[in-house]
VEXBAPA-80856 format. One record per atom (N, C-alpha, C): residue in one letter; y, z, x. Coordinates in steps of 0.2 Angstrom, whole numbers, plus 5000, padded with zeros to 4 digits. Example, Ala and Ser with C-alpha at 12.3 -4.5 7.8 and 13.67 -1.06 7.14 Angstrom:
! residues 2
a497250395066
a497850395062
a498450395066
s498950355064
s499550365068
s500050395064
END
This chain:
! residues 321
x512949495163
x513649515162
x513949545168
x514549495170
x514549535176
x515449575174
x515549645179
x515849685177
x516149715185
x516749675186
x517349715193
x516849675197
x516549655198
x516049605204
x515449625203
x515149675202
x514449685201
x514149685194
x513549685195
x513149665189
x513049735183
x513149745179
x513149785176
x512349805172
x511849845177
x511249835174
x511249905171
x510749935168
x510649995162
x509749995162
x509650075166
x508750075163
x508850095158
x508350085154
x508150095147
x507250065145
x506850115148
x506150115148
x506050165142
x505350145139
x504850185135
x504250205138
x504050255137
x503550295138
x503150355133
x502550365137
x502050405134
x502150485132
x502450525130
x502650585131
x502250645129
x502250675136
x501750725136
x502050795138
x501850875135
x502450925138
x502050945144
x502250975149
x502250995153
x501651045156
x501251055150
x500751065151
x499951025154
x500250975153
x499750915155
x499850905163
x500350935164
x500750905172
x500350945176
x500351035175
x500051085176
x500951105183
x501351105177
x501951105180
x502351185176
x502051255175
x502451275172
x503151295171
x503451285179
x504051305178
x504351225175
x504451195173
x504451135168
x504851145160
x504651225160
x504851255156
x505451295154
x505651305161
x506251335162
x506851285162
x506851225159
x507551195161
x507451155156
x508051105158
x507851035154
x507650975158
x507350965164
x507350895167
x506450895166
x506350805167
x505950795165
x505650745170
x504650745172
x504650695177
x504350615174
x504650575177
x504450515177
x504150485181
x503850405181
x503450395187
x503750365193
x503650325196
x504050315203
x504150235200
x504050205196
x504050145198
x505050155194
x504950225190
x505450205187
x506150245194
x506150265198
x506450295204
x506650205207
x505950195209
x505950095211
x506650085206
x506750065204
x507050025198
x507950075199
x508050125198
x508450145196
x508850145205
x508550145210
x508550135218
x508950065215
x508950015213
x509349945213
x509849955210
x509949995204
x510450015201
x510950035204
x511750015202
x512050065203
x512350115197
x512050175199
x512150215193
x512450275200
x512850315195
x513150405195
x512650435197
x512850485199
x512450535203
x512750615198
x512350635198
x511750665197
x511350635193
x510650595191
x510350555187
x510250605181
x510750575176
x510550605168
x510450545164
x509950565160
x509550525154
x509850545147
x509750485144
x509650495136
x508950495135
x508750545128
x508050555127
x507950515119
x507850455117
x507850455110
x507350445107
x507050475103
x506450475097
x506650445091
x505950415086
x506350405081
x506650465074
x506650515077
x507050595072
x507550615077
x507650595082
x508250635086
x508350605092
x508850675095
x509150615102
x509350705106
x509150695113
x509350735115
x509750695125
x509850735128
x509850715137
x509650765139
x509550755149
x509050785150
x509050755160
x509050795163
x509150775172
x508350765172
x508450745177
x507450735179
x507150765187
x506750775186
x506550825190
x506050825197
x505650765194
x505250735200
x505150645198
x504850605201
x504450545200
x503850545204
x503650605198
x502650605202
x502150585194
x502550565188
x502250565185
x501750485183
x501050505179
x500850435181
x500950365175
x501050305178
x501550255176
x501250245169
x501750235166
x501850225156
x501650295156
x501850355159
x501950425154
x502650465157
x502750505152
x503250535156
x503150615153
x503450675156
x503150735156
x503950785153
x504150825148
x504550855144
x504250905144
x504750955143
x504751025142
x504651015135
x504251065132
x504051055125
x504451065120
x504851125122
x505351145116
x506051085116
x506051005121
x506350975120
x505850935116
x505250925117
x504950895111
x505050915103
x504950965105
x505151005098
x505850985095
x506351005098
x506850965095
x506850885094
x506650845097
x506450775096
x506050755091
x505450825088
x504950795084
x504350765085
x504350745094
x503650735096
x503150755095
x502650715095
x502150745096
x501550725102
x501250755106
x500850735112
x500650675113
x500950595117
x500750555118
x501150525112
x501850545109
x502250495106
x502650445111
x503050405107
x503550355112
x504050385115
x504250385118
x504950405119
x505350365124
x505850345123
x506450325127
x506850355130
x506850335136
x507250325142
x507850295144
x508650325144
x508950265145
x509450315151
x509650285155
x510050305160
x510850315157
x511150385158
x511750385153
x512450415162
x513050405158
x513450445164
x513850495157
x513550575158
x514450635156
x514850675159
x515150665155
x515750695159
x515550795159
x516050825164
x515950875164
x516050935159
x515851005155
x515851005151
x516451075151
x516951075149
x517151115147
x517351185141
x516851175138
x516851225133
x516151215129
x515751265130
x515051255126
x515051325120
x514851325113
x514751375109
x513951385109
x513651435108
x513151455106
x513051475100
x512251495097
x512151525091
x511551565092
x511451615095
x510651635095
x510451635090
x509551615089
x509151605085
x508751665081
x509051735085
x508651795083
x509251855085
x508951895082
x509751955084
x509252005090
x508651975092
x508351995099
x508751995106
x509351925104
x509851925110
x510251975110
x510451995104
x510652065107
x510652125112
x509752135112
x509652175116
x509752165125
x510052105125
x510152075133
x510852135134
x510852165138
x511452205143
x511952155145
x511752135149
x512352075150
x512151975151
x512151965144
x511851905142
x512351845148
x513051875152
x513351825153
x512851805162
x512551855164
x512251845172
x511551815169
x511351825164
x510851785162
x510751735161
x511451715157
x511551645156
x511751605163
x512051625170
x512051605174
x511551575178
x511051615176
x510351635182
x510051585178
x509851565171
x509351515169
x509851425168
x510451425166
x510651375169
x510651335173
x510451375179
x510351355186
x509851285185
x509451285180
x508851245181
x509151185176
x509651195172
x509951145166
x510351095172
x510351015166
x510850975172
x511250955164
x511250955159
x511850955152
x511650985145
x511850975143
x511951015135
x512250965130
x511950945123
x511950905117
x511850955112
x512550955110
x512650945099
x512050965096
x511951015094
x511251015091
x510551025092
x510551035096
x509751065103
x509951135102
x509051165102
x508851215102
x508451245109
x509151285116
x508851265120
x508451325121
x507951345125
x507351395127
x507451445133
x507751495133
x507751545139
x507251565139
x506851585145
x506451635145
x506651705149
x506851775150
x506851825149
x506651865149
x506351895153
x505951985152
x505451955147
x504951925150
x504551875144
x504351885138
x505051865136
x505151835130
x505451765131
x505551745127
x505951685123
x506451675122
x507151675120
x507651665119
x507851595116
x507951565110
x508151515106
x509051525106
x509251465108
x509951465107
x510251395105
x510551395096
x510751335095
x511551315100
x511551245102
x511951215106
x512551195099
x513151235098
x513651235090
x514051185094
x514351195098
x514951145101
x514951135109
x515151095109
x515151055118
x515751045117
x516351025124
x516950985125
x516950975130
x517250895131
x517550855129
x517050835123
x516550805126
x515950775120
x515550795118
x514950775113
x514450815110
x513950825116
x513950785121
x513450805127
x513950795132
x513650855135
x514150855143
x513750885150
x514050865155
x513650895160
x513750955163
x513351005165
x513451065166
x513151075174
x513251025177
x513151055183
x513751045189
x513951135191
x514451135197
x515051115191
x515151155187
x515651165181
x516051235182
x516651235178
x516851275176
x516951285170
x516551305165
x516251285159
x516551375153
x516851375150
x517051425144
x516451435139
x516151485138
x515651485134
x515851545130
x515551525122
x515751575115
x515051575112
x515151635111
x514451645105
x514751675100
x514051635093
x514251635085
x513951695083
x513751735078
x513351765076
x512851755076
x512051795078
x511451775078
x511251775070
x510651735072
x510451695064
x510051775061
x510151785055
x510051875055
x510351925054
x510951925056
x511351955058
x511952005051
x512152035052
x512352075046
x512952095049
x513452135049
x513952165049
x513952215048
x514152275050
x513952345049
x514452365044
x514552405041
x515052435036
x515252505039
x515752495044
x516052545047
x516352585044
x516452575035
x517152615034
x516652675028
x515852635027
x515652685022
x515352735028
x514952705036
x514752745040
x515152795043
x515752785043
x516252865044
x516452875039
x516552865033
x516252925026
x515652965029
x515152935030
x514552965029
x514553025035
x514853005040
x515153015047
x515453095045
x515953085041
x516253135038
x515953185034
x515653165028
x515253205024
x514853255026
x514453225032
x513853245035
x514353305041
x514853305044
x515453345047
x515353405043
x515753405035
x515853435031
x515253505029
x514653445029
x514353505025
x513653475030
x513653485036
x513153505040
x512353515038
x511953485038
x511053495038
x511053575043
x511153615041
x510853675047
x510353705045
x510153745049
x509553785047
x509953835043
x509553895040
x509953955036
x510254015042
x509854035047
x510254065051
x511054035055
x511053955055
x511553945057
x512053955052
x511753935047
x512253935040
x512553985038
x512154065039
x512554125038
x512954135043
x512754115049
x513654125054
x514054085053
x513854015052
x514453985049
x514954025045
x514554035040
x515154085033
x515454135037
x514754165041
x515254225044
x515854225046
x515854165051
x516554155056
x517054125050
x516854075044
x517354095040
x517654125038
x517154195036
x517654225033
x518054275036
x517754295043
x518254315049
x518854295049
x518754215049
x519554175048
x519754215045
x519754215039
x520054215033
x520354275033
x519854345035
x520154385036
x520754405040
x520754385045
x521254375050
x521754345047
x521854295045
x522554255042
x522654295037
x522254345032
x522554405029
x522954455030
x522554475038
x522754545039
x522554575040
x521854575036
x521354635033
x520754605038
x520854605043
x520354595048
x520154675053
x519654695050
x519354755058
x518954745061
x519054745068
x518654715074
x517754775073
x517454735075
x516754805073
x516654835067
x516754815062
x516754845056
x516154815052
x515954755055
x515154695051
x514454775050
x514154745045
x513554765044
x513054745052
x512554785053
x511854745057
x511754695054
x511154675059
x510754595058
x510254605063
x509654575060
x508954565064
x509054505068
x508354505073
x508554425073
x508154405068
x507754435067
x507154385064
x507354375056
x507754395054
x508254385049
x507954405039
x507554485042
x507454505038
x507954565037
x507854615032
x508054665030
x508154725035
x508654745035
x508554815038
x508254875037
x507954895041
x507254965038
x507855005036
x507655085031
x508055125029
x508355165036
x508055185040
x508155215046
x508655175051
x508755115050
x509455075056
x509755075053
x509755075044
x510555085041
x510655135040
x510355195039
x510855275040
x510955255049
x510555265054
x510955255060
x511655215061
x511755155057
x512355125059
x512955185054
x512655185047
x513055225045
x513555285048
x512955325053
x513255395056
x513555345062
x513755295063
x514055255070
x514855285068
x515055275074
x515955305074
x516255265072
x516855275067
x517155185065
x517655195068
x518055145069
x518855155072
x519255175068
x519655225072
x520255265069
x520755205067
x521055225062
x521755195059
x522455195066
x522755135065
x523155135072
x523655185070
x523855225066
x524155295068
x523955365069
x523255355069
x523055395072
x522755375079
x522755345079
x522755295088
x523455335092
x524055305090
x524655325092
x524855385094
x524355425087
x524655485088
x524055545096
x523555505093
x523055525100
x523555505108
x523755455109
x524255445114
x524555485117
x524855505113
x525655535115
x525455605115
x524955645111
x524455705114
x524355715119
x524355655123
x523955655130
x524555645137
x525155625132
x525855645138
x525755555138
x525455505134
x525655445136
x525955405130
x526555375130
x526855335124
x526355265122
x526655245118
x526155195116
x526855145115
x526555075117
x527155025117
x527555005111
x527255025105
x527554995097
x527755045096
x527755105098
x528355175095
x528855155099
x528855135106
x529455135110
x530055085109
x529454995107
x529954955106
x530254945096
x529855015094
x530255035089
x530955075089
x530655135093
x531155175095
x531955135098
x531855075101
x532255025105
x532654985099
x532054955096
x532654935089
x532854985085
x532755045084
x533055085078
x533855135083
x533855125090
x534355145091
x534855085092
x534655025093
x535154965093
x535454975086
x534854975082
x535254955076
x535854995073
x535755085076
x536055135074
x536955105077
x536955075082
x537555065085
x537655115093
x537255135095
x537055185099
x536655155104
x536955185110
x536555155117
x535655165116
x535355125118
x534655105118
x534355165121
x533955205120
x533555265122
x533155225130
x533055285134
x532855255141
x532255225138
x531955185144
x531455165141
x530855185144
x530155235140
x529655275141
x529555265147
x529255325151
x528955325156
x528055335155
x527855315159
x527155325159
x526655385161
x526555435158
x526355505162
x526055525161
x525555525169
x524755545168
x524755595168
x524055625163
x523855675161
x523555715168
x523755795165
x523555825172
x522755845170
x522455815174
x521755845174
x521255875178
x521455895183
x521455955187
x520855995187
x520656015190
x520056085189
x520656135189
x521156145193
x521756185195
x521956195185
x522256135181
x522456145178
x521856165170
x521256145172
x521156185168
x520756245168
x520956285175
x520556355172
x521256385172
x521856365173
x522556405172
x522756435179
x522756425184
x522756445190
x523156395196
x523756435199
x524256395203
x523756355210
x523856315209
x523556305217
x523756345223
x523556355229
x523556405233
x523956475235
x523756505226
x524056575226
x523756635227
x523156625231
x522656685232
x523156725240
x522856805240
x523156825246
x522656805254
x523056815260
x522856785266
x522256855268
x521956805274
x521356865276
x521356865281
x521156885287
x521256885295
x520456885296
x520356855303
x519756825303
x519556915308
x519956925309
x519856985315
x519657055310
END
């Protein structure tokens, strides 16, 4: 058939399929290309085919593509990565086909990982760059194999675009991932209930728990009124009992005077106190009366002079002579 002037020829060989083990090739593993033997290089050299050399791979359970990787392999066998076996359905030393395909380049690929393992990847998107590297396309349906901090990674191939196989080399390619196969969705809305509940009434120990109260009910008092600063019972640390002996000592402890007796200590001592003065200030406003001066501050004399009752230098003079 002849097609624009030249001959329109197509490889499409059968071979022996063996995985990659047999080749003693294990990076074989990391990609998808596959080796062939030279006679088929021979042959594909007369062709005119595209560049970069992609394959279709067809078994009789499936169909995948696949770049190819060397022509060292020996003639009527060809050498697969196993997990493309795997999705093919081979088994070691089955037929497989060979055909020389052209795709176009791939614009949109979805994922599916096989295990919620891929989650634990930090950042699945540098990863997926660095193993790609060895891939030359992607097909509808294929379970491709990362390898990873040795482990495994399974990823079903959900969607390609433009077509169901595309080529992914020197792409600018969109990729989406589905839900891992496993996977469940959290229930955010009963974990902050719980979130809450557990806020509210805290697991504490018992020491924690009686300061808790305590400090409420300090609150509490305060927003009363009936709050006095220093006026709490002792406490151990060890959080027993008080012996007879530190509760009478607390008891004989000094409490704090009532705040009119505070005041009145004040003003004993020749100093005002600020709540008599800014009293004093509103009860002459209100009388309609000029405002009283406003308190001066006067330090107590304390003196050795004023407390034995004696003027300072009132004694008589003496001559040295």
């Amino acid at each position: 058939m002849l097609f624009g002037g030249r001959r329109n020829e197509v490889f499409d060989e059968q071979y022996h399929c063996f995985s990659g083990a047999f080749a003693d090739k294990p990076n074989l593993e990391e990609g998808d290309k596959v080796l062939l033997p030279s006679s088929a290089f021979e042959q594909l050299a007369r062709l005119q085919i595209e560049y970069p050399m992609l394959f279709e791979l067809r078994s009789a359970k499936g169909r995948t593509h696949c770049g190819v990787l060397e022509f060292t392999a020996p003639e009527g066998n060809c050498y697969v990565p196993f997990w493309m076996m795997q999705n093919l359905m081979l088994e070691e030393g089955g037929v497989l086909s060979v055909k020389n395909v052209s795709l176009p380049k791939a614009t949109f690929v979805k994922f599916k990982p096989q295990s919620t393992d891929f989650l634990d990847i930090s950042n699945p998107r540098a990863v997926l760059e660095k193993q790609f590297r060895t891939f030359s396309c992607l097909t509808v349906g294929d379970q491709i194999c990362l390898p990873y901090n040795d482990k495994r990674f399974y990823l079903e191939v959900q969607e390609v675009k433009p077509r169901e196989a595309a080529c992914i080399i020197e792409c600018d390619c969109e990729v989406d991932f589905d839900a891992p196969v496993g996977y469940t969705e959290p229930d955010y809305a009963s974990r902050s209930r719980a979130t809450s509940e557990a806020s509210s009434m805290p697991d504490l120990p018992a020491p924690l728990k009686a300061l808790s109260a305590a400090k409420e009910a300090e609150a509490k008092a305060k927003a009363e009124g009936n709050f006095k600063s220093f006026a709490g019972a002792g406490s151990r640390l060890d959080g027993k009992d008080l012996k007879s002996a530190q509760a009478a000592l607390l008891e004989k402890m000094p409490q704090q005077p009532p705040a009119s007796e505070s005041s009145k200590a004040w003003q004993s001592r020749g100093m005002s106190c600020a709540g008599d003065a800014a009293a004093k200030r509103a009860a002459g406003a209100a009388g309609g009366g000029a405002a009283p001066p406003k308190p001066v501050f006067r330090k107590p004399n304390t003196s050795k002079w004023a407390k034995t009752n004696k003027a300072a230098f009132s004694g008589s003079g003496n001559s040295l002579k």
